[in-house]
N, C-alpha and C positions, 0 to 999 in steps of 0.2 A: 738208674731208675729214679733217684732222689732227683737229679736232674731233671729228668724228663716230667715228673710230678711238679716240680718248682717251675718251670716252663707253663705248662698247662693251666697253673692254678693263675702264672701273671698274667695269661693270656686272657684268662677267666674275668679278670677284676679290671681287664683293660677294656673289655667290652661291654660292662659294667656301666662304668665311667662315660662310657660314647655311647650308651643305652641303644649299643646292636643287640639285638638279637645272638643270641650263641651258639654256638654250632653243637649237635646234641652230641653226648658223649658221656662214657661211665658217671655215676656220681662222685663227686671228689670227696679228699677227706672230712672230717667237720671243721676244723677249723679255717680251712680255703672255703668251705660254704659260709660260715661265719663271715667271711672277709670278703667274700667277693657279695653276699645280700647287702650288707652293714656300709660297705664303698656306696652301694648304690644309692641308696638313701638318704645319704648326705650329701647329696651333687645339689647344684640349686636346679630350680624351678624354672623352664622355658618355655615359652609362648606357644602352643599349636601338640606339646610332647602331648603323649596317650600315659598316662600310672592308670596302676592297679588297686583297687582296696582289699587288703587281707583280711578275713576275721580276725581280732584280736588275741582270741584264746588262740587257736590256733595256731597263730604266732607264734604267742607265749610258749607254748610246749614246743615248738620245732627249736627256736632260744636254747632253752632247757638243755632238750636233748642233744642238740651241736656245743652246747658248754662243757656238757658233763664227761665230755668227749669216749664216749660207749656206744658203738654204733649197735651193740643186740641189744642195749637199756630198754627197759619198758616205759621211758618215755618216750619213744619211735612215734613222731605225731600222727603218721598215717596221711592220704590224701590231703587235701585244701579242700577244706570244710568251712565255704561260707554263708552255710544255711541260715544262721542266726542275724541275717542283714536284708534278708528276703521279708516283705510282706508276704508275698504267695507265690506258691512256685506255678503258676500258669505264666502270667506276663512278667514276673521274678523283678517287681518293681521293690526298691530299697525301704526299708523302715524310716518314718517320719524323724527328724530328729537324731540322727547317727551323727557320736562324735568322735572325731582323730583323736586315739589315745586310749580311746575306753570301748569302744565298739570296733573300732578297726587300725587297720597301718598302711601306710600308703606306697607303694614301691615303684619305681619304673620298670619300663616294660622289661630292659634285658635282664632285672633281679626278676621280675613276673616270669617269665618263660626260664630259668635257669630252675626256680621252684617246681613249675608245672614239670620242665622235663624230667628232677628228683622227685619228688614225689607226685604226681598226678595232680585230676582235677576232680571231683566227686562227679561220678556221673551228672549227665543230666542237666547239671547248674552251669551258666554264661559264666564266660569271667566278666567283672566289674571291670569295665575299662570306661578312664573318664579322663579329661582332656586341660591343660593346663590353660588359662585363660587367666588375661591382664586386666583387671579394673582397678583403673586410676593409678597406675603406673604401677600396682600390687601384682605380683603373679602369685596366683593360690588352681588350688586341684578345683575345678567342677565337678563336686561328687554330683551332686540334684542337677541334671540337664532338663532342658526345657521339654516338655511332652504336650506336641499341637497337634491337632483333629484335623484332620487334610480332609476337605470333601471336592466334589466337583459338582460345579455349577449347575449341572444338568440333573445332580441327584445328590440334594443338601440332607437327606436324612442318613446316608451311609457313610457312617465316618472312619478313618483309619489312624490310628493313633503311632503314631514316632516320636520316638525320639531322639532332639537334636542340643549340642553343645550353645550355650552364646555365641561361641568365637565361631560357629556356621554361617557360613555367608547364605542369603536368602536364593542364591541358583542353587545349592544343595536341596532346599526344601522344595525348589521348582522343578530340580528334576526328579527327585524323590516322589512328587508327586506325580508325576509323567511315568514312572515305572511302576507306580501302585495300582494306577488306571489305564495302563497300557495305551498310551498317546501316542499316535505313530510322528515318526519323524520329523516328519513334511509340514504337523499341525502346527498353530502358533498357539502359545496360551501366555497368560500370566496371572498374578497372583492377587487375593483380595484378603482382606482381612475384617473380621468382623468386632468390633470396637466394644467396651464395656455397655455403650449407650448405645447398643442395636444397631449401628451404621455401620455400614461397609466402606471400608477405603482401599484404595488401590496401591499396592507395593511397589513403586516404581521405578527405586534402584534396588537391583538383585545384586549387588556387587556388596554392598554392607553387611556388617555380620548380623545374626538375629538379635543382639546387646542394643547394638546402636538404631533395630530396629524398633526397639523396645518390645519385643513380644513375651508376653507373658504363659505358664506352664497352665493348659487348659484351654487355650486362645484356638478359635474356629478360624481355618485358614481356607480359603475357597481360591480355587482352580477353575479359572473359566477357558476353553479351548473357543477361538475362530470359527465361526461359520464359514461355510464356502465360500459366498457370495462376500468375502472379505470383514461384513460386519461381525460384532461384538453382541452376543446374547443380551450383553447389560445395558446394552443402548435401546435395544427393543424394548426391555422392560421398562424402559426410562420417554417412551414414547417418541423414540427419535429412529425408529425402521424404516430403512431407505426403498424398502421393497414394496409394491403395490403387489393385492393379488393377483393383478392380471400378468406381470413380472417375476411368480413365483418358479415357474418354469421355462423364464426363457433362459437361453444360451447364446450369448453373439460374440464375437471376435474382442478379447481383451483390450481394455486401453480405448474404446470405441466406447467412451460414456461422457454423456452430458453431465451438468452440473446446476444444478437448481437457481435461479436469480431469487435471492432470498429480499429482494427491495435495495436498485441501484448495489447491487455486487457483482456486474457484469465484469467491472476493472478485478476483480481476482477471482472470477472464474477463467479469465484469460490468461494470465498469469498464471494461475494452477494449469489449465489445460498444454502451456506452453515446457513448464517444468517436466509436468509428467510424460514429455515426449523424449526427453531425453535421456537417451536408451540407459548409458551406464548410473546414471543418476537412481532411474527406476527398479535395474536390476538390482542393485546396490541396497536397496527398500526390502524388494519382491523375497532376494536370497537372507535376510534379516541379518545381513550383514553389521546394519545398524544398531542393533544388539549389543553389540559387543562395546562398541564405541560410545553410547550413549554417555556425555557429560554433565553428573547431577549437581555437581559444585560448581559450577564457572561464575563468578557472580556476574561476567558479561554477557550470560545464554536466559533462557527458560525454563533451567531445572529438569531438560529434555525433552517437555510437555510437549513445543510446537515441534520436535522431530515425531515424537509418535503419534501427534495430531495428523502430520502430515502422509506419516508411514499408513493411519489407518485409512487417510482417504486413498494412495496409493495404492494399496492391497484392494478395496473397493471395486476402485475403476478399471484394474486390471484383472478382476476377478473373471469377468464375463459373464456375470449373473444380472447386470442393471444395466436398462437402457439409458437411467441421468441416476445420480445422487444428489442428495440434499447435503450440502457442504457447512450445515449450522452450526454444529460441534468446531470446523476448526475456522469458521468466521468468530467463534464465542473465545477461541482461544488467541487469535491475534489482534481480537480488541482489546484482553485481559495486560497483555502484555506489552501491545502499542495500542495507546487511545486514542490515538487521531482516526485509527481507523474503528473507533466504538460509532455504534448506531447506524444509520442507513444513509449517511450521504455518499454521493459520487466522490471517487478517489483517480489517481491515476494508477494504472498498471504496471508502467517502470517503478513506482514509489514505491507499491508493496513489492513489487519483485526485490528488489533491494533491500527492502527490510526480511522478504523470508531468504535471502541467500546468507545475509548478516545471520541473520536466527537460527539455520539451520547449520550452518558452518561453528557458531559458537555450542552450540546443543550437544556437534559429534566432535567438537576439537578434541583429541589424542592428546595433546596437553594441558594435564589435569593441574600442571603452578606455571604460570607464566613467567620468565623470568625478564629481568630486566635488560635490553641492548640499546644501544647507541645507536644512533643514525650513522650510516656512513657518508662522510664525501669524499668525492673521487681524488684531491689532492692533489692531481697529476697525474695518478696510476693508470694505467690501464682499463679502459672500458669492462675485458674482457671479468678482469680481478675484482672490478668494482661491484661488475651485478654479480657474480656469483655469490658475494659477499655479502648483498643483499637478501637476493633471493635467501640463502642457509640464516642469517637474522629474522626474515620473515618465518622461517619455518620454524624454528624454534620457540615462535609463539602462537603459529598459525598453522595444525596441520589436520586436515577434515580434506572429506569425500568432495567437497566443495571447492578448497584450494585446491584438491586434484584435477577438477573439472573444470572450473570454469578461470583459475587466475593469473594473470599472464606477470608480466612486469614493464614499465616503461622508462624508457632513459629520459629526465626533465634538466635541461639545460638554460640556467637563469642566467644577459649577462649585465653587468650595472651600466645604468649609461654614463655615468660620469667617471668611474677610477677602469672600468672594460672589465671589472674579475666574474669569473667564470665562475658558478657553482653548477654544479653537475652531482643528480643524485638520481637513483634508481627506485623505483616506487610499484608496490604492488597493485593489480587491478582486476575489478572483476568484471567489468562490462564497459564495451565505449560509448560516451556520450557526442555523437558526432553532429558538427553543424552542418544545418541546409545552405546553400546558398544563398543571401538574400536581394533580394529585389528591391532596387530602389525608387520604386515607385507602388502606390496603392490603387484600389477602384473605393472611391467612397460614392452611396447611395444620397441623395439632394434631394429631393421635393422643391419647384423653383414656382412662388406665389407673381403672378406677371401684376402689375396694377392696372391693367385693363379687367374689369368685373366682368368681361363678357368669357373670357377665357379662363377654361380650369387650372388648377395647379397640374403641373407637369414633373411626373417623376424619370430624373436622370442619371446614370452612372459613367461617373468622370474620372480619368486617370490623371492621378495629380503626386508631384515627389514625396516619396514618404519624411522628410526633414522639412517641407514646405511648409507657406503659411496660409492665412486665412486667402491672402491677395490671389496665391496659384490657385485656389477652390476657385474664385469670381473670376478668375483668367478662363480656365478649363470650359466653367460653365457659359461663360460668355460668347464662344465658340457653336454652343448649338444654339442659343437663345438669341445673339444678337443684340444682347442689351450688354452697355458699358460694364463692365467689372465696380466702375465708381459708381454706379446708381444699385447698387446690390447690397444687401446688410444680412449678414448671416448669423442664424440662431441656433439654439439648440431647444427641440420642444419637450420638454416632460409633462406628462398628467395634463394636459388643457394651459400650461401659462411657460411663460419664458425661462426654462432653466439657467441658461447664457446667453448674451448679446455678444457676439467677437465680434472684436476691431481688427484690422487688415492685417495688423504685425503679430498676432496670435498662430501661434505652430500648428499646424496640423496634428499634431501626435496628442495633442490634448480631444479629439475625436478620438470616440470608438467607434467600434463597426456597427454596434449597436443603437450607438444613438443616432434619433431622431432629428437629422437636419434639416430645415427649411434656409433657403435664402430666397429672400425679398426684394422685389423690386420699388425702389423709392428715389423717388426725385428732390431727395433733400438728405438730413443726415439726422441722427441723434442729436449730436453738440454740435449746433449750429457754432455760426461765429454771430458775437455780438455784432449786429452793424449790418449782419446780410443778410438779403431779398430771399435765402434759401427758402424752402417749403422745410415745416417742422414735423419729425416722424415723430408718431406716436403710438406705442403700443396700447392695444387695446383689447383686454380676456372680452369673454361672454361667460354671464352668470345667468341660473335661472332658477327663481323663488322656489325653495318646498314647501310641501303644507306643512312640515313638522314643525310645531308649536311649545311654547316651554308652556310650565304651570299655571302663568296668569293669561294666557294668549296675546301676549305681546309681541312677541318673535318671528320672525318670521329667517328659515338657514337659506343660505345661498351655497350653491355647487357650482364650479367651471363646467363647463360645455366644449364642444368643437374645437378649430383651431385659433390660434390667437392672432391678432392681424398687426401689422406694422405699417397705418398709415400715414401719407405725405399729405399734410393739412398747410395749405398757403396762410402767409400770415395775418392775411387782411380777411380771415374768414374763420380766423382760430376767434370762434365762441362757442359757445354752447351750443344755441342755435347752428352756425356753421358746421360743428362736429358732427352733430346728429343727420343735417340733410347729407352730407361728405358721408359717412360711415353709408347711410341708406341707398349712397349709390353705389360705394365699394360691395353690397351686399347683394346688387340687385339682382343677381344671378340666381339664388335660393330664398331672398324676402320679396313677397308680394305686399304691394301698397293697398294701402285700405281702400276698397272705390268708394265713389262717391255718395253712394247711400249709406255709409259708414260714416262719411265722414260730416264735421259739426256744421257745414256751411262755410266756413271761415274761406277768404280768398287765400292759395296757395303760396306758399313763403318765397321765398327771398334763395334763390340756387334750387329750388326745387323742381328744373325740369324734366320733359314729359319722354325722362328714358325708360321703355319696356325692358320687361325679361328679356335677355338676349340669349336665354339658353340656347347651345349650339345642340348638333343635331350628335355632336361626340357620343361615343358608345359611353355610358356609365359604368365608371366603377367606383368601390366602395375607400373611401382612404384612410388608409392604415392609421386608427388613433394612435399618439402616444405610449395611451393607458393598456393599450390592446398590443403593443408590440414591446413593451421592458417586462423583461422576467421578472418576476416574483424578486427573486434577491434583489432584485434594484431598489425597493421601497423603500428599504434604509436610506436611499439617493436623496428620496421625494421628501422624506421624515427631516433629512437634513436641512431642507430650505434650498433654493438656489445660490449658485458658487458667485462670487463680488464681481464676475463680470456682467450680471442683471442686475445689477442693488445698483451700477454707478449711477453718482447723482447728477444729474446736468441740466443745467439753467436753462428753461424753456420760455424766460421772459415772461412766464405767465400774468404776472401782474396789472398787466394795462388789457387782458383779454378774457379772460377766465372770471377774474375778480371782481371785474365791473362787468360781467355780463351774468345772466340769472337763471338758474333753469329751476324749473322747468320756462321754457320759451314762454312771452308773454303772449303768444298765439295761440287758442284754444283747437287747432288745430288734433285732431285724433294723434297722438304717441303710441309707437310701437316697444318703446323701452327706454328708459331710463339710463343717466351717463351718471358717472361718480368714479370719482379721486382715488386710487385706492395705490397699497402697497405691489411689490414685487412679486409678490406671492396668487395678489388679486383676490383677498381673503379680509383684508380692513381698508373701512372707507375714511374717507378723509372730509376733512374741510376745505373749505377756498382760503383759507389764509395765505398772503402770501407766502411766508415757510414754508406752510406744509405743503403748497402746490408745486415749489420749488422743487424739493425734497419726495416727492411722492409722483411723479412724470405720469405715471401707468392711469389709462382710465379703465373702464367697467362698464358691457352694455347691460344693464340688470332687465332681464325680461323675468314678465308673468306666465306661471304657464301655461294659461289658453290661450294667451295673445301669441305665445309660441307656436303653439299649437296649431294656431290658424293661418300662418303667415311668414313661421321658416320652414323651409323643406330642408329634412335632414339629411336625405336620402343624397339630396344636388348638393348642399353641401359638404357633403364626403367625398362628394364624386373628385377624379382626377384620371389625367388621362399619361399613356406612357409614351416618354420618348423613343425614337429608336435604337438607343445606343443601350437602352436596357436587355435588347433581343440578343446584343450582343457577348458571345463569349472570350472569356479573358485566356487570351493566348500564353502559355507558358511552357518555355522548355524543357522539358523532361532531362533530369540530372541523373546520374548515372553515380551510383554508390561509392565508388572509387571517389568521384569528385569531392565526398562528403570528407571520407577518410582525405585526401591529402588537404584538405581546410582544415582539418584536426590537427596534424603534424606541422599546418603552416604558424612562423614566428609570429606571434602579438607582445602589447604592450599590457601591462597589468593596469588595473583602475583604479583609480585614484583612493576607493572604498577598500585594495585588498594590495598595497603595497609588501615589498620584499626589499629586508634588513641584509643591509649590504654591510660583511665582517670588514672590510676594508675602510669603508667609509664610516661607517659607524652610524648607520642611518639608514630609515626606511627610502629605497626609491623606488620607482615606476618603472620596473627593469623591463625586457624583453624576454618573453620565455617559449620555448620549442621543446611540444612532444614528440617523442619518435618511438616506438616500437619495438623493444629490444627481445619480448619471448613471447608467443603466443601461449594462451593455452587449448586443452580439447576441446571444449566448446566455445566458441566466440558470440557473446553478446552484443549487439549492437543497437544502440537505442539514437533513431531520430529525433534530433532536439525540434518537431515540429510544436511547440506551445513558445512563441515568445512573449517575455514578460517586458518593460516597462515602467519610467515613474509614470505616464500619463495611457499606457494602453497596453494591452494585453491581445494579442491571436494567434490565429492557429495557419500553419503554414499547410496548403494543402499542394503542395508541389511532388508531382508523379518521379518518386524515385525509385528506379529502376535499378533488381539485384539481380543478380544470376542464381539460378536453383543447383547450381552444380559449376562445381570449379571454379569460384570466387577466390583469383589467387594474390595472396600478400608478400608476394616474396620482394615487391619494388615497396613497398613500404619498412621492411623490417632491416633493421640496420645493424642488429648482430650479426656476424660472421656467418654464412648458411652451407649445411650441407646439400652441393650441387647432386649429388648420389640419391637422397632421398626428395623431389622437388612435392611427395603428398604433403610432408611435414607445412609445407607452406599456402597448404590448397586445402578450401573447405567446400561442405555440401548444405544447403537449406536444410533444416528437418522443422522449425514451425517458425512460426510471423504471429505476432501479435498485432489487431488492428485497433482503431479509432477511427468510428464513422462521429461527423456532426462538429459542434464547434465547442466555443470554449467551459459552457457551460451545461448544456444539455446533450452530451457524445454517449456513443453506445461502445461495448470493447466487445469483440471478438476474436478468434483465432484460425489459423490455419495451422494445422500441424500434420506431420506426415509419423503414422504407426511403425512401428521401430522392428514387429515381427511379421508383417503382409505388404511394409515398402508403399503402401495406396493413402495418399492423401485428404485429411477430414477438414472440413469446415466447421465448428465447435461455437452455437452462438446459443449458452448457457445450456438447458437440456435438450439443443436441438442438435444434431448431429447428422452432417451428408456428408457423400463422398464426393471429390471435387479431381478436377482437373486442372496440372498443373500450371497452366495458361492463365488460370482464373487466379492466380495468390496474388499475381502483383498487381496492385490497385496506390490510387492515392493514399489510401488508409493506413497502410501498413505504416505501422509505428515503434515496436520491438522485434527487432528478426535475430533469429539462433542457427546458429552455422556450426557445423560438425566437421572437427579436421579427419581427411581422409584416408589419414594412416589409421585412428580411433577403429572406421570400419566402415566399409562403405556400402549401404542400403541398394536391393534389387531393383531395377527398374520399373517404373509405378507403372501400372494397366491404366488405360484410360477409362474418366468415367464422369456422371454430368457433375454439376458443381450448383453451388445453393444462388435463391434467387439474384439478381443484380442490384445491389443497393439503387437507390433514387439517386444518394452523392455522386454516385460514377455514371448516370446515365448522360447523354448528349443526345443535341438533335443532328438529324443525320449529313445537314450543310449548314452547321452555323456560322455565323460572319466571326474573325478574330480580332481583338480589341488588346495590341501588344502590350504587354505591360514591364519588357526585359530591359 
């Protein structure tokens, strides 16, 4: 029995020691009680245990009585009597100020319960159970836990008072409050907190404990639950309710909601509407999956913000309560976070796709410390060994809903051209950037001024090599007009004066589609040669007088007018007088001559014959100013001045012509306008000196303006008439997606801007590098590189590429090993297209996307929303398309149904002429 007593009592003090719980059983002797409470007591202190607090006295006396070793002594302390620690026995909240030693004793749980099971607990009273918590590396007992007022949102006067340890993480207190308030399941809520200074702030990692949240004992803690309709009660209050009344009752088919154009955010309502088509991306949202994963420390992410910015427009649009939302909340939060996208300008919709897949990937990365790997290269090894190797390197720094869905891997093979060595590495990827085709040849738009005054300018579209020069423009144009290519001088016009003169050996690529080209017919040249009979071009603005007057009325402002002219003036008439009669016959088409009852008497000058208006019976039209056809952003262009191919200076012999000749003419003849010397700009006038006439070429018709008034017609001046080749449209062959993708995978040479350090050679070279395609992932992004960029131009490639809405198969492209048994793995389905109507500067983005739970295809152009048919997706436009592999799951087949109006960009006339440009 001694035995079996000595057994018992180690078995006692062993469970003690591991603060089990004990299994109940007679009471032991006193001095095994002695030893196995007194064991406990002295273990240390571990993070997260549960002690006890005893009354002290009562301590005291159970001591006592286990010393004295007399079990019928009338010191028998009787129950655990810790009334003396109680403020009141309703909520049996502790006395203010209770200290270890002298108010109480601390015990762990298996001496707690070994007591309770000896002697009892006084009715009625909790045990004191309080929780061992680490501050600042100290472990000490939380006797005082924190005691917060939970309310909910919906009803801020009815509070419920708990209480919680520090070391509680803030989902204890969220679900605590979800069982206080009976939240069903299904609801979403989370937490607010209301701050010393009356503000409310939002709790946003639940995963920390209430310490590190710093919430203090008395602190109002607010539970707000989801509206149906996906919004947040707090945004309503905050004037941001996505709901109209006439909205408060509808119900439409999830996933079927517009998106508000908050000012040029067309570019990521397209991109949102394209994300949120992707099925497992959005269940992934809807299931609050995201929850769990949220990353508040990444210093590479958003603190989680743009995941639940994103998660509440999700919730929203999938709600079925709105026919659009207002997407301001999370346009406020990816400007916060990326400023290029702060304020209202046009953006592109691959840029931000790209920055929210970054964002949203870093937000729920799974790896909350990143460690450090090495890049691998392949050494020789094996392909197979190399990516895998990869791949598991990427994931151990990169593992999100994200990398599940959208990131494949690609095999990059650099080799030097000078020592042959191969590097071979494996690279992760989230979407391809594939090239179009390109075209080597352009259509540029010409305006051609003939020097016959009797004939309008003629506007032409000429197909000329896109590497060519000024000379292939005057070749092309020479062709419909018949005039030598040598007798042609081409400009560029900005604002009313000459932005550029080009000489023949000037590139075409210094054009853009935008600007405004005149080329000129002239029977002479700029830089004549000394010594030749040539005729001398001279550019010539039109200015005309304002009344606006300075302070002393001295002044008088001049403005450019109309187009600027580049006339062949013979050199035996280069004077003043000669300029003036030459200009007023170049003119004679929109200037009428003064008659005779105007005019002073004087007999008629010297080349002033008797040519009439010769306007033709041409149909009028109005000619596109300059000023009237550059965008707004161009004025920085005009602000500039013109580029040194207008400023060249060239010797116009002026000196034995100009100099010695006087104007105004010594003929008193009636003047319709005024000549003067002036700069390139056509803004300062000059003198005759010889310098400055050298130096200063450009003249100036300066008119008054009623003598304008009476005697140019602006109206004929504008006019201009079109060639045929402008009716014409530009032939191009439709490329076929595959084709894009195998230019992607085709070998180039790197640029001389982005060289690659050859280990062998020990030098940067201009190596040769080939992508290939070693894994796909579930969703395949593919983005048309249709913007090219440019040192001298910038456009937009509108060439009709052709995808398949179903069974778009990769298996000739993928160069990993494949299994023939499964060929969906390598077969994808459409489910939405991002588009791009319009050009480089002022384009509109829209969407197609197909709904992931009715399989029926929408049209999404910002809160407009139709159903479409699938005939209707592929357009020139399409710009981002998303492809679903077919093992992921493959969508029902779509009903038919109409599809949204026909852009203006994709109309055609129903027999237009073709004007090849391949």
């Amino acid at each position: 029995m001694a035995a079996v007593a000595a057994d018992s009592a180690a078995a006692a003090v062993a469970a003690v020691a591991e603060d089990r719980e004990p299994q109940h059983e007679a009471m032991p002797g006193l001095d095994d009680q002695w030893r196995q409470i007194e064991n406990g007591r002295e273990r240390p202190l571990r993070a997260g245990e549960s002690w006890f607090l005893v009354e002290q006295h009562w301590y005291k006396r159970w001591e006592v009585y286990v010393q004295g070793g007399d079990r019928d002594a009338s010191t028998f302390p009787g129950c655990i009597n810790n009334a003396e620690l109680f403020a009141d026995k309703i909520n049996w909240h502790l006395r203010e100020g209770l200290l270890e030693g002298e108010d109480y004793v601390l015990l762990p749980a298996a001496a707690w319960h070994y007591l309770v099971s000896w002697y009892g607990l006084e009715h009625g009273q909790p045990p004191i159970e309080r929780k061992v918590i680490e501050l600042s590396n100290i472990q000490k007992v939380e006797v005082y836990p924190l005691e917060l007022l939970l309310v909910q949102h919906s009803d801020m006067e009815t509070a419920v008072t708990v209480q919680f340890s520090h070391s509680d993480s803030l989902d204890l207190v969220l679900s605590t409050a979800r069982e206080q308030f009976l939240v069903e399941p299904q609801e979403d809520t989370r937490l607010w907190i209301k701050t010393s200074e009356g503000s409310l702030d939002r709790l946003y990692n639940t995963h920390i404990s209430l310490l590190d949240a710093s919430l203090e004992t008395g602190q109002l803690v607010i539970m707000e639950t989801r509206n149906k309709d996906g919004t947040w009660p707090s945004a309503q209050l905050c004037g941001m309710n996505n709901m109209s009344e006439e909205d408060e009752d509808f119900q439409g088919q999830p996933g079927i909601c517009g998106l508000t154009n908050l000012g040029n955010t067309c570019f990521m309502n397209s991109a949102l509407q394209c994300l949120s088509n992707v099925p497992q991306l959005t269940e992934y949202f809807l299931n609050n999956r995201y929850l769990e994963e949220l990353n508040f420390r990444n210093p590479l992410g958003m603190k989680g913000e743009l995941a639940e910015a994103y998660a509440d427009l999700v919730k929203q649009a999938w709600s079925g309560y709105h026919r659009s939302i207002v997407p301001s909340v999370f346009k406020n939060k990816v400007g916060h976070f990326a400023s290029q996208f702060l304020g209202y300008q046009q953006h592109d919709s691959q840029e931000l796709l790209s920055f929210l897949l970054d964002g949203l990937h870093e937000d729920l990365n799974r790896v909350k410390k990143k460690e450090y790997v090495e890049l691998c290269n392949a050494a020789g090894r094996p392909d197979q060994e190399v990516a895998q190797e990869a791949w598991q390197n990427h994931k151990r720094r990169n593992d999100s809903v994200i990398v599940d869905t959208f990131h494949g891997l690609f095999k990059s093979t650099l080799v030097c051209p000078d020592c042959g060595n191969v590097s071979v590495t494996f690279d992760p990827f989230c979407y391809l950037s594939v090239p179009l085709p390109v075209y080597h040849k352009r259509v540029l738009e010409v305006f051609f001024v003939p020097m016959d005054p009797r004939r309008k300018p003629e506007q032409h579209r000429v197909v000329v090599p896109k590497k060519g020069n000024i000379s292939d423009l005057c070749v092309a144009l020479s062709k419909h007009t018949g005039v030598a290519p040598d007798k042609m001088i081409v400009a560029d016009v900005f604002s009313h004066r000459f932005y550029k003169l080009y000489q023949l050996e000037d590139p075409l690529s210094g054009i853009l589609d935008r600007d405004d080209i005149f080329a000129y017919e002239v029977s002479g040249r700029i830089e004549p040669i000394e010594g030749s009979r040539d005729d001398i071009v001279v550019p010539v603005y039109l200015r005309e007088r304002t009344p606006t007057r300075d302070f002393n009325n001295s002044y008088y402002g001049l403005i450019l007018f109309g187009h600027p002219l580049l006339v062949s003036v013979p050199r035996d008439r280069f004077s003043w007088e000669g300029l003036y009669n030459i200009l007023m016959y170049r003119l004679s088409r929109y200037v009428t001559k003064p008659t005779s009852d105007e005019d002073d008497g004087e007999e008629k000058g010297e080349g002033e014959e008797d040519d009439e208006d010769s306007s033709s019976d041409e149909e009028k039209e109005e000619m596109p100013g300059p000023s009237n056809r550059i965008s707004p952003q161009d004025s920085e262009q005009e602000q500039a001045g013109p580029s040194s191919g207008a400023t060249r200076r060239c010797p116009f012999l002026l000196d034995n012509c100009l100099r010695t000749s006087h104007w105004p003419p010594r003929r008193r003849r009636k003047q319709l306008f005024t000549l003067q010397t002036v700069n390139s700009n056509g803004t300062s006038d000059r003198t005759t000196s010889p310098e400055e006439v050298q130096t200063q070429p450009y003249i100036a018709m300066d008119w008054e303006p009623e003598m304008k008034r009476r005697y140019y017609d602006e109206a004929e001046a504008e006019g201009y008439v079109k060639h045929d080749c402008v009716g014409y449209m530009i032939k191009k062959t439709p490329v076929q997606l595959q084709e894009c993708i195998k230019l992607f995978t085709t070998v180039e040479t790197l640029e001389k801007e982005n060289p690659w350090y050859c280990s062998c050679c020990k030098q940067h070279q201009l190596a040769t590098k080939k992508l290939d395609l070693w894994m796909l992932p579930e969703v395949l992004i593919i983005h048309l590189k249709r913007f090219s960029f440019s040192k001298f131009s910038r456009e937009k490639l509108d060439t009709l590429v052709q995808f398949p809405i179903r069974d778009l198969d990769f298996s000739e492209f993928v160069i990993k090993p494949q299994n023939e048994s499964a060929p969906e793995l390598y077969k994808y389905d459409l489910i939405a297209v991002s588009n791009h109507y319009g050009g480089m500067r002022d384009g509109h983005y829209t969407t197609f996307a197909c709904n992931k739970d009715s399989g029926q295809w929408h049209y999404f152009d910002d809160n407009t929303v139709s159903p479409v048919n699938e005939n209707q997706i592929e357009s020139k436009a399409a710009y981002v398309l998303f492809y679903q592999r077919q093992d992921v799951g493959r969508r029902q087949a779509q009903p038919g149904s109409s599809g949204p109006p026909v852009s203006p960009a994709s109309s055609s006339p129903s027999n237009p002429e073709f004007m090849d440009v391949n």
